[in-house]
N, C-alpha and C positions, 0 to 999 in steps of 0.2 A: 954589723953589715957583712960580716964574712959570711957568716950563716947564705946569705942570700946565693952562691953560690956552691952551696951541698944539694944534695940529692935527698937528702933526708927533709931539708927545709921545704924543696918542692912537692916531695911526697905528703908532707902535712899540710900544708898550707895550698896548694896548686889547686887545687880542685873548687876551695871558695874563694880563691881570686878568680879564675875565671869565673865561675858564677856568677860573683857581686859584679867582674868587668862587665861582661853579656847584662846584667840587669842597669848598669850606666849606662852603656852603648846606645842599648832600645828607651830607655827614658830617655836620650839626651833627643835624638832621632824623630822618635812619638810626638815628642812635646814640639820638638822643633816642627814638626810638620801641620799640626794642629794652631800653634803659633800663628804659624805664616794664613791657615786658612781662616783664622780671624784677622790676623794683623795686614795682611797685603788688603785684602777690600778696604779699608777703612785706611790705610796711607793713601791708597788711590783716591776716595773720595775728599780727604781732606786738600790732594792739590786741583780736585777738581774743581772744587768747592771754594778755594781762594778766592780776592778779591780779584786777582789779574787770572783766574781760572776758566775754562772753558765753560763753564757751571755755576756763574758766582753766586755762593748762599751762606751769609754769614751766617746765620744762625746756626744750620747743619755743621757748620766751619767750628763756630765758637765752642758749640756743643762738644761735638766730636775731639777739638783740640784740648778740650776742657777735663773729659774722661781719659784721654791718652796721658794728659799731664800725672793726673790722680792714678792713675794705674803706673805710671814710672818711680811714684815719689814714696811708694812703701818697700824699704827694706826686705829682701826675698826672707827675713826669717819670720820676720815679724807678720807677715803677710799668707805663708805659711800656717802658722799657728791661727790665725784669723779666721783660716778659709778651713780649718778641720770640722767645722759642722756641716758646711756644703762637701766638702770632699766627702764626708762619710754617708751623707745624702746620694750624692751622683755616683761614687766606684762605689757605694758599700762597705769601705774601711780608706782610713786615713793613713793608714802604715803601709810598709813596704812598698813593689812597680807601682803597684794600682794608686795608693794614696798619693805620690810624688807628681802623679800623670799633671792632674787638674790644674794643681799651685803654679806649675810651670809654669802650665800653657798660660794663666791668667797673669803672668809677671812677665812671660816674653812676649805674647801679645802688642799689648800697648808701646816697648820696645821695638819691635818689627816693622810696625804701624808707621815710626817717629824714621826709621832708616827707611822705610819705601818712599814718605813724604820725599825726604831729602832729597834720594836717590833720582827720584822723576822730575822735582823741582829743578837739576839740573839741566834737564832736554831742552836743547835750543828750541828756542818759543818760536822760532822762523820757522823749525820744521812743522811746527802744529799749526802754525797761520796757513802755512801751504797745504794740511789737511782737510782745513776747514776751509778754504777757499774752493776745492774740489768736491765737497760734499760729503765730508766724512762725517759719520753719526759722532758722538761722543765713545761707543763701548769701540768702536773703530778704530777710533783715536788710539784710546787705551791699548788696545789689544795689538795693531800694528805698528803704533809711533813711541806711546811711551813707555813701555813693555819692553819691546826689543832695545830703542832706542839708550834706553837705560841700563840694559841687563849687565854689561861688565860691572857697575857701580853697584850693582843689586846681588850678584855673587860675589861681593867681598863685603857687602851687608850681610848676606848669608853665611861668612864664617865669623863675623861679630857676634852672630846671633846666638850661632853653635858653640865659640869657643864662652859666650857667658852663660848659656845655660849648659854647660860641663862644671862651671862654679858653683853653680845652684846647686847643682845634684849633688856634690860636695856639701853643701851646708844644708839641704835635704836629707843627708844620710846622719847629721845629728839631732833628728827628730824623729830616727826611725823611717828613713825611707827605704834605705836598702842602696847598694852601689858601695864604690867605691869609697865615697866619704862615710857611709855606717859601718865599712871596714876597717877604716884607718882609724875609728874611734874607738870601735871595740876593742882591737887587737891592740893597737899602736897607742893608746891612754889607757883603757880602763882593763886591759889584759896586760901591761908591760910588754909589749912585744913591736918592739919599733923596727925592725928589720920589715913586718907587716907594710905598718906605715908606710915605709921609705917605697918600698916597691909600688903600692897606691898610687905615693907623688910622680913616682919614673914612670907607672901606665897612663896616668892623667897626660905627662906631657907630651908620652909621643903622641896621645889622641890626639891634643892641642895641635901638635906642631906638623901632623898629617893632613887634621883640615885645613888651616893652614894654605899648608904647600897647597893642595890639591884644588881650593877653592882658589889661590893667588895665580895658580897655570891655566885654571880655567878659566877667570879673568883675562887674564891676558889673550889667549888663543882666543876670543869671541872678540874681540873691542877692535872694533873695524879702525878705527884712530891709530895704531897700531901696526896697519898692514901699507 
């Protein structure tokens, strides 16, 4: 660990830690964003679609809860390795940014889905009676009452989201995705060089612990409950 603090270590090493960070950063980000533009439609329809829902339709309901389940219940490595024939279909290669983008997005998906359900499932149901008592369409609904209504619970779903696909990308990077964790594997096990490693773990954390912070203030500053 002393090394970590020479000029010599960052001279050699500097240049592919930021690289591999910048290549975690934009996967954690990509995917997350891609995530949510599957997984937030299909939270939303799943409370609409409930039994006490503005929409009630079991079938759509049972269906839809039925594939969020099966997309949560595979292990991100195993899941992974599964999806390398579609990966290498859709990016054109399963290795490195490109390959890691798809597995994400199809592991936090279903994830995101199961924390928007949640997140909306909490809106006091009075405020949607008094929506629907004044005419409001259903996308009305959504877009004015349980959207907003919800959104502090929804930005701290959003750093659940982020800080578990920072994990992934870690175990992404031992199947050849690239980031950080194909870092800490080359260097820091299969090169002997754990001072590598150890610098990985302390970039991963402050990631963690900035989204974090920055998603828990921004919570807080919107949640009208609060003021």
């Amino acid at each position: 660990m002393p090394e970590l603090f020479t000029a010599a270590f960052w001279a050699e090493y500097g240049s592919i830690l930021a690289q591999e960070g910048w290549a975690t950063f934009v996967m954690v980000f990509v995917s997350t964003a891609f995530a949510y533009l599957f997984g937030l439609p299909m939270g939303v329809i799943c409370v609409l679609t409930q039994p006490h829902g503005i929409r009630p339709n079991r079938p759509v309901n049972s269906v839809l809860g039925w594939i969020i389940n099966i997309g949560r219940s595979f292990p991100f490595a195993i899941l992974m390795v599964a999806l390398f024939p579609l990966t290498k279909l859709v990016m054109g290669t399963r290795l490195g940014l490109r390959g890691a983008i798809l597995p994400l997005v199809v592991a936090a998906a279903p994830f995101v889905a199961r924390m928007v359900e949640t997140s909306l499932s909490e809106v006091d149901s009075g405020v949607i009676e008094a929506a629907q008592s004044m005419g409001a369409s259903p996308f009305q609904i959504v877009r004015k009452v349980y959207l907003p209504e919800a959104m502090p619970s929804l930005i701290l779903g959003g750093s659940i989201t982020l800080i578990a696909i920072i994990g992934y990308t870690a175990i992404a990077g031992m199947v050849g995705a690239g980031g950080l964790g194909d870092l800490a594997i080359r260097y820091g096990h299969q090169r002997h060089v754990p001072s590598v490693m150890w610098v990985t773990v302390i970039l991963l954390m402050i990631l963690v612990q900035a989204v974090q912070s920055v998603f828990s203030r921004l919570s807080v500053r919107i949640d009208k409950r609060l003021k």
